[in-house]
N, C-alpha and C positions, 0 to 999 in steps of 0.2 A: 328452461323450457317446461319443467314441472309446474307452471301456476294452474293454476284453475278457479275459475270465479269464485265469489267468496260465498255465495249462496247458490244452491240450482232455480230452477223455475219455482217459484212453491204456486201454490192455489192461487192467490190474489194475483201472480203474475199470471199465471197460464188464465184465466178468469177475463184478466184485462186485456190479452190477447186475443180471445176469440170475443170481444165485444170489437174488438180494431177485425178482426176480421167479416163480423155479422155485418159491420157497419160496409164495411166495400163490397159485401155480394149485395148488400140493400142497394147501392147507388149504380152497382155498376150493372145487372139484372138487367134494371129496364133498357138501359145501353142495348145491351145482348139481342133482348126479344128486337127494339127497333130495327140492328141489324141485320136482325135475320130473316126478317119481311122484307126492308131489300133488296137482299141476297134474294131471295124467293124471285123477286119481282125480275134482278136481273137474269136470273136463270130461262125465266121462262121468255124474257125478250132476246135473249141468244140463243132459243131455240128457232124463235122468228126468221132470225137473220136467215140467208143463206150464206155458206159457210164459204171460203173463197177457196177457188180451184187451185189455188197455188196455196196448199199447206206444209208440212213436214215433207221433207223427201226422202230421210232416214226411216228405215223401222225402229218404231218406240222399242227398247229392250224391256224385256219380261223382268229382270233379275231385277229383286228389289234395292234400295239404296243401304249401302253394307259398308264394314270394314273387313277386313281380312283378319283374320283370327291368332294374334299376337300370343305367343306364352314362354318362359323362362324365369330363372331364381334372378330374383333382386334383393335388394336389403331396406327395409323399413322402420323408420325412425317410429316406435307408438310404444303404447304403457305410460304408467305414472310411478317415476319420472320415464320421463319419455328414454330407449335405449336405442339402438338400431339392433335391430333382428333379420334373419334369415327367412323369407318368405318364396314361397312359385305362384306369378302374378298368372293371371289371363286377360285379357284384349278378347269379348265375346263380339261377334259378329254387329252386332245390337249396339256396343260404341259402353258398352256396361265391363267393367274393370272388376275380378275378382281376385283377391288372394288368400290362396291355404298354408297353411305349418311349414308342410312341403309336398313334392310332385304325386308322392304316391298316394298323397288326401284326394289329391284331383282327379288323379287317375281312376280312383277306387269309387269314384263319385259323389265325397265326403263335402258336406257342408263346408262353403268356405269361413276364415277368418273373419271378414267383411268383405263388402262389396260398394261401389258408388256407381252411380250414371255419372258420366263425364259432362253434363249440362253447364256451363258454362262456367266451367272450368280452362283454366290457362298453365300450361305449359313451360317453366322456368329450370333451365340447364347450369343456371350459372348458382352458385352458392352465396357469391357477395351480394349480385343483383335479388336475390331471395329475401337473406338477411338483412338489405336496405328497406326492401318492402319492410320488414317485420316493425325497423326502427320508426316507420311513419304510421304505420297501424293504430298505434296506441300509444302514444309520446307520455313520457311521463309527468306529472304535474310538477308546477318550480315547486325547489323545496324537498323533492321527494325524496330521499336518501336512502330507501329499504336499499336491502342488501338482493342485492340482485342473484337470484339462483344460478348453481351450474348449468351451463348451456350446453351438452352433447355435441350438436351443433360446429362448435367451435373447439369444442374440446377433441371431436375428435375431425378433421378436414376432412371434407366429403369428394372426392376427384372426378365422382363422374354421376353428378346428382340430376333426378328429375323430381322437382316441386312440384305438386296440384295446386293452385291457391283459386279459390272459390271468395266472390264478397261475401257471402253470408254464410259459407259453411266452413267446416274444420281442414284447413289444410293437410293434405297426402302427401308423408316427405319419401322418397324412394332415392338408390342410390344400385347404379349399373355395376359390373365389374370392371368392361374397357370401355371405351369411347365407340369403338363399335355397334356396341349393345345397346349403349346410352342412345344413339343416332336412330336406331333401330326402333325402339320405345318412344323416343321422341315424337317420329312419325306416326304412328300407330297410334299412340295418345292425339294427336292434333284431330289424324283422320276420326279419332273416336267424338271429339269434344264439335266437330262440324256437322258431324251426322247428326248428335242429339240437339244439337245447336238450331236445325235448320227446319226441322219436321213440318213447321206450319208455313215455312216460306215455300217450301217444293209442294206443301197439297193444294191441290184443284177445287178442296169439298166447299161448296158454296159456305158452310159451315165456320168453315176454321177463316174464311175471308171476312164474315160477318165477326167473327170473335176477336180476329187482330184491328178491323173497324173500331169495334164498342170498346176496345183498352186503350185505341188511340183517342177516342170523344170522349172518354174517362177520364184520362191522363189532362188533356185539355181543359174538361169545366174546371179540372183541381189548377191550371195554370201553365201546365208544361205542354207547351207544343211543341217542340224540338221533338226529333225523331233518336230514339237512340237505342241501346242493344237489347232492351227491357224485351222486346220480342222474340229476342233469339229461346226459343222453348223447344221446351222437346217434354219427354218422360222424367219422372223425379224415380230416384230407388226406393222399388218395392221395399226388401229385406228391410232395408234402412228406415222405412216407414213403417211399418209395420211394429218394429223392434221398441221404435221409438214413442208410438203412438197407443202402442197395443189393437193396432186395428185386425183384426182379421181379415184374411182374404178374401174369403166368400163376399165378406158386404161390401167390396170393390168395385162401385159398379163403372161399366167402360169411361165413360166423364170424367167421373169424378178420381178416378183412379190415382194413385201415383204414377201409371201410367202414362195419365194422358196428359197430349202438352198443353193444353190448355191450361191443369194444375198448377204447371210452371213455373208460367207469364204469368200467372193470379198471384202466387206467393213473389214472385221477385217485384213485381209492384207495389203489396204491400210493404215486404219489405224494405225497398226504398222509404217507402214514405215514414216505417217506423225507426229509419235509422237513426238520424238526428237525433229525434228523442233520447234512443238506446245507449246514445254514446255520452249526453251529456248527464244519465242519470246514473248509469254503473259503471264507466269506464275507471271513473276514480275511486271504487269501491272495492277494484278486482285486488288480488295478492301478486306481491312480488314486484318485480321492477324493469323498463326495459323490452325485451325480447321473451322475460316471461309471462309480461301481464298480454303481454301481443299474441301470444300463444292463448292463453284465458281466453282473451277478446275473443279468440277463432272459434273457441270452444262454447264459450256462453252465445255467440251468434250459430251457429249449428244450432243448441234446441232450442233458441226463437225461431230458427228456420222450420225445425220441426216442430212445434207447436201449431206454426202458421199455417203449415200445410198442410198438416191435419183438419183446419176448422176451413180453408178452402176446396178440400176433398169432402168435407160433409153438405158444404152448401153446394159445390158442381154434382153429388151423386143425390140432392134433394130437387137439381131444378131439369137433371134428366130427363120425367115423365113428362113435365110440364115440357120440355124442347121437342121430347118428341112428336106430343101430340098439338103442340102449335107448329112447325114444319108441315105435316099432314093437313093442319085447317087452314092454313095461309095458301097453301097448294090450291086445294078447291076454292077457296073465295079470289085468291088473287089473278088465277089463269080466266076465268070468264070474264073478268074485264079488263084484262091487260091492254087492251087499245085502248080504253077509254084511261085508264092510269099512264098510260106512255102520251098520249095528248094532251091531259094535265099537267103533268112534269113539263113538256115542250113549255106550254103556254107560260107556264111561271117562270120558268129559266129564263127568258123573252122578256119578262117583266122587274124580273130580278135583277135579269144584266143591263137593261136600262135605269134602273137605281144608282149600281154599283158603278158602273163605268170608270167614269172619273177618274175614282180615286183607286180602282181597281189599276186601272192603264196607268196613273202616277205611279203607285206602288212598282210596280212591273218593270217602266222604264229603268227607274230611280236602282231599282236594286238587285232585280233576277237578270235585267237585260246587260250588264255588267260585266257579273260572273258565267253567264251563261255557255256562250262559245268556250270559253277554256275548262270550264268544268266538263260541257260535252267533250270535247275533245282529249280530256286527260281518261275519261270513262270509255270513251272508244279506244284508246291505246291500251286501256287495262285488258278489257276485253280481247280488242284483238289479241294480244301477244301471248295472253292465256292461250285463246284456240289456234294461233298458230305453232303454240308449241305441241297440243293437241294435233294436229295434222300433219306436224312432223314426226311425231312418236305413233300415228296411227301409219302415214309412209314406210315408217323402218318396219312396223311390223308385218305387213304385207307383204314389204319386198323380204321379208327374211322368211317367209310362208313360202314363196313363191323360190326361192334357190333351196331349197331344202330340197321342194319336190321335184327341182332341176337334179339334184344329187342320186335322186333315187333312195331315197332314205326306208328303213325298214317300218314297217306300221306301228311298230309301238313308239320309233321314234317321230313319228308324222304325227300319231296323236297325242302326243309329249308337246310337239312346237304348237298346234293347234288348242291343244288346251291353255298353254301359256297367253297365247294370243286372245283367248274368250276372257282370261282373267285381269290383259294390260287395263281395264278401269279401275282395278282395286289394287293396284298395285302400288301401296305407296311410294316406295322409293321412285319407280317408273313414272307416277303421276306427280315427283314433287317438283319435277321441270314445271308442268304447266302451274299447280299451285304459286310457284314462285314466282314467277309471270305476274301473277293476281294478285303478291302480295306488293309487287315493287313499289309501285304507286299510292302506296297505305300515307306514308307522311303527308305526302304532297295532296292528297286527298283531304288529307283533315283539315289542312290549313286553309285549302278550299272552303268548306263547306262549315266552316267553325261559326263564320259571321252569321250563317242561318239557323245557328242553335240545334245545328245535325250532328249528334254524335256516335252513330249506327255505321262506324267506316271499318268494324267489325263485320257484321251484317253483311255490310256490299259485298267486300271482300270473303265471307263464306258464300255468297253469293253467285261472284263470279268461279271459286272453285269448283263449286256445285256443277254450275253450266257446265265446267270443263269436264267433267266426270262424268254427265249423264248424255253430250255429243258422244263421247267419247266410248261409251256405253253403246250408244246407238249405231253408229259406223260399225261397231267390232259385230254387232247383232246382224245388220246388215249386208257388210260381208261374208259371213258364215250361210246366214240364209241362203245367200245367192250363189256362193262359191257350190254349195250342196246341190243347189237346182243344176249348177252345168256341166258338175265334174261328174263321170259318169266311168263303170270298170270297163269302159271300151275302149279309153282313153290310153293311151300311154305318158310318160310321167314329164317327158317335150308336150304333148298336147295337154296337158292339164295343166300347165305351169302357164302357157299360152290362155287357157282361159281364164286364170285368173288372173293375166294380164289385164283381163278385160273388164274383169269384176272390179280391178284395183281401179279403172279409170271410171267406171260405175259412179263407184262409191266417192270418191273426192269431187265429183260434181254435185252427190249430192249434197257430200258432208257442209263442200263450200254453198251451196245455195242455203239450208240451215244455217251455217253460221251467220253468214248475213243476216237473216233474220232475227235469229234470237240475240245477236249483240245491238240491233234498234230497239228490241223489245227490252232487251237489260239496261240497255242506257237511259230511256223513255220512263220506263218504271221506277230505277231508282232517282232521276231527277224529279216526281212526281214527293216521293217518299223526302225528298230534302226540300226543297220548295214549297208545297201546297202547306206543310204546319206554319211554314215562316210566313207567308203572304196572307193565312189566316189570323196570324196574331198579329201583323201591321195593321190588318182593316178592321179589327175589333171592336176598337173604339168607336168608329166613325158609322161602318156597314151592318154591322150583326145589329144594331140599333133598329134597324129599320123594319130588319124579319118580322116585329110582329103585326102590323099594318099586314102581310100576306097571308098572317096565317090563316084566318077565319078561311076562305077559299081551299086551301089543302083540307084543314079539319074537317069543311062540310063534307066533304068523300067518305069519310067513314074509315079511310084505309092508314095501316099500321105502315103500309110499304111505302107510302109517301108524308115525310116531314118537310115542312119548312125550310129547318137546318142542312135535312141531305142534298134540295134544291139549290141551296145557295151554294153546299159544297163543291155540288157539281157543276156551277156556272166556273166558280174560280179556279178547277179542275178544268175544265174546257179553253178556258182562257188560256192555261197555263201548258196545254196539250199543243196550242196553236204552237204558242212558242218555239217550243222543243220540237215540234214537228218541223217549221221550218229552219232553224239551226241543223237540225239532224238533217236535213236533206243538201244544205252548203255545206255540210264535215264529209257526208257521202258523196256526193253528186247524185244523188238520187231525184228521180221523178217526186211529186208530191202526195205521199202516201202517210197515214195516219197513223200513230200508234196509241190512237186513243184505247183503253181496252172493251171489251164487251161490254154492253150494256149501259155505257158512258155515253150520253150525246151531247156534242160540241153545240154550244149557241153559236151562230154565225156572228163572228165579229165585226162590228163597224165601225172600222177606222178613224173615218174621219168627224160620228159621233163621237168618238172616244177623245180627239182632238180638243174638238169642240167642248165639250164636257169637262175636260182637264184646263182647258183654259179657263173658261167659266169661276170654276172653283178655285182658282189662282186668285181671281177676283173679289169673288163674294165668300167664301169659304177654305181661309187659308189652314182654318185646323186640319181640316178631312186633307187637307192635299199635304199636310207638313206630317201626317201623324209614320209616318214612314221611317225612322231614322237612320241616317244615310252608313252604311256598310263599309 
């Protein structure tokens, strides 16, 4: 496990690096600004709306999205040659993992050892299942006979290991004392790699929705439309950047940071795309053989990673002033004529979807109307069985609030159970009921959703934990608030227990009316997310062809907020809203209610145009109706 590449970065590499990187902030920039004119545009038509009287019925919780603060000695495999060593880890609140010499460094507030963000990063218990990974890493070439180095590893069995393993960065080998410990770590590593996992799926900022937009119409002009974990961003490590980059802090600016997740998504993209290359030009260059060139690999991918992210931290903290100050001018140009911008979108979407029909409605039957019922259906069991297990852990904790102060318990020990109580969201062990819930369905999820080139079943699934944990959040906020408004020292500890009888019945009406809700909202959005890249790359051939006949009309407007492209997107979006809306309302028995999101408007479909249309084309145009292949 001592190899190590045969050369580091030199000039010429790190040179041709950030020329692969100048080239993706070059293509991918005007993306960026595009999206975020329409983000503008939909902001200010969701302000339009009136907003519906039947919203959340939980209070949003204050407390922001956290882990619970993990620490203890473990043993870490690092050096050259790599040993296993004596270290005291941390688990920071922030999902960021540091480790010192030992406890009294950390104590004393001594700079750690090193440090990683857990950014998509995975979680590996087992030693064999590890070192299987290592043998597919980096196979060695026929023929190859070096003498394979001492492997640590195997030299010495590890009984209660926790792997890091990262695609493009250096794997983190750690090893617990008992099984305990290991279980313990496990969790708290997961909860950390979700948190930093998930930052731009849980923000609201018109911003960060315009940013995951322009990486998915990036991703696409280059070919990939398939959805898959490339988004899961969060923060990249300061220390670790820094270290590697020599950048200093000061010129860090929020964007462009290691911080921020946009940084990411920017580098793991690249990434991707320079892997291939990477592997077919130095994999056979590295030393050693086995498990130690696989070791190298991890290591010479670490400073392409950090190379990479250094030259997309300089381009996101160069186009900062430029975002700020077009946010600002899209504001005042776009809000005075947003009526006249929202009646142009109508008009064209109307014109567009008369185009498309056809082979829109072929597409549709042929391959989403298929799968659709049981993928909704496996996405609503996910969900539910998540948040029922959320409202059965939110039950016990209430009624265990509620006999304590039947007991008469002493005040320190009332604010002992009530603290416990404020903390069951972050409680991994306590939350890994519902997490588990959310993972069950992971297989049978992929094999769903494989035919439409979705491979984000990662994603969903941080997804639906997420949900779990921020209900979950909210109920417990909830109750507290309210329990505080009725319990009053006039009470005695029979009449208070009594009112929070009442609070407990409160709070499960409302929790279950939210729940309903955001499991239509979760189901609706991630069928959106697997569907709409696939039904975009069947009609490419046939459809996208025609965009430019409309365009002169969009262009003559003058405005950034409306393309062509986003039109069209948004008709096959609408189409595809219809669908799911009514599958979701025969899974629920629900009235006929929308889950199209803000600032999204549905063309009115016509049916038996689309009939007619589809037959037509059976006719006179058998490419446009065959270009679909059958799933």
């Amino acid at each position: 496990m001592g190899g190590r590449p045969s050369s580091p970065l030199d000039k010429r590499q790190q040179q041709h690096l950030r020329g692969q990187v100048d080239a993706l902030m070059k293509n991918f920039l005007p993306q960026y600004r595009v999206q975020l004119a329409a983000s503008v545009l939909r902001q200010i038509s969701r302000e339009l709306v009136p907003q519906e009287l039947a919203g959340c019925q939980l209070l949003h919780s204050k407390k922001l999205p956290r882990v619970r603060e993990h620490r203890g000695p473990l043993i870490q495999l690092q050096g050259h040659p790599p040993q296993w060593q004596p270290i005291f880890c941390v688990l920071r609140g922030d999902g960021r993992l540091e480790w010192f010499s030992h406890r009294e460094e950390y104590e004393n507030g001594g700079r750690p050892l090193g440090s990683a963000a857990l950014t998509g990063y995975t979680v590996l218990t087992s030693q064999r299942e590890y070192l299987h990974l290592l043998d597919t890493l980096c196979p060695d070439s026929p023929g190859d006979h070096t003498q394979e180095e001492p492997d640590p590893l195997l030299e010495m069995p590890v009984n209660f290991p926790l792997f890091l393993q990262h695609p493009f960065r250096r794997h983190l080998c750690f090893s617990a004392a008992t099984g305990e410990t290991q279980r313990a770590w496990r969790l708290a590593l997961q909860g950390g790699i979700r948190l930093r996992g998930t930052v731009l799926q849980r923000s609201q900022a018109p911003a960060a929705h315009a940013f995951l937009d322009a990486i998915r119409l990036y991703r696409q002009h280059k070919g990939h439309f398939g959805h898959d974990d490339t988004t899961l961003g969060s923060d990249a490590e300061v220390s670790a950047a820094q270290a590697r980059t020599g950048t200093p802090r000061s010129s860090l600016g929020p964007q462009g940071s290691p911080r921020s997740p946009l940084l990411q998504v920017l580098t793991a993209v690249l990434m991707r795309e320079l892997l291939p290359a990477l592997q077919a030009q130095t994999q056979t260059g590295l030393r050693g053989a086995g498990r130690a060139r696989a070791w190298a690999w991890t290591e010479l991918l670490d400073a392409v990673h950090a190379a990479v992210l250094a030259g997309a931290s300089a381009g996101l903290r160069a186009f900062q002033p430029e975002k700020d100050e077009l946010l600002t001018a899209l504001d005042k140009t776009i809000r005075p004529e947003v009526d006249h911008l929202l009646s142009l979108r109508g008009r064209m979407s109307a014109k567009l979807l008369a185009q498309v029909q056809g082979p829109l409605e072929s597409c549709l039957r042929r391959k989403v109307d298929v799968q659709l019922p049981r993928l909704t259906q496996t996405l609503l069991n996910t969900v539910e069985a998540a948040l029922g297990a959320v409202q059965t852990l939110l039950v016990q904790g209430m009624d265990r609030l509620s006999r304590h102060l039947r007991g008469n318990p002493s005040s320190t020990r009332l604010r002992k159970e009530v603290y416990s109580f404020g903390e069951m969201p972050w409680d991994p062990e306590l939350m890994q009921t519902c997490y588990r819930e959310a993972e069950r369905s992971r297989g049978h999820l992929g094999q769903l959703v494989a035919p439409f080139g979705f491979s984000g079943v990662r994603s969903l699934v941080f997804g639906a934990q997420d949900l779990s944990q921020q209900l979950m959040a909210d109920a417990v906020a909830t109750f507290l608030q309210l329990a505080d408004q009725c319990l009053t020292t006039a009470l005695d500890c029979i009449q208070a227990a009594q009112q929070l009888e009442k609070v407990r019945g409160r709070v499960l009406k409302k929790f279950q009316s939210d729940s309903s809700s955001v499991q239509r909202r979760f189901v609706c959005g991630w069928q959106i997310c697997i569907f709409l890249p696939f039904v975009l790359s069947q009609l490419e051939p046939s459809c996208k062809a025609e965009l430019p006949e409309f365009e002169g009309e969009v262009l003559a407007v003058g405005s950034p907020a409306l393309t062509i492209e986003g039109i069209y997107e948004d008709v096959i979006r609408g189409a595809l809203l219809q669908r799911i809306d009514r599958e979701l309302n025969k899974a629920l028995g629900a009235s006929d209610v929308s889950c199209a999101p803000d600032g999204c408007s549905e063309v009115p479909w016509n049916q038996a145009e689309a009939d007619e249309e589809t037959e037509a084309q059976r006719g006179t145009c058998p490419k446009q109706s065959g270009t679909c292949t059958e799933v």
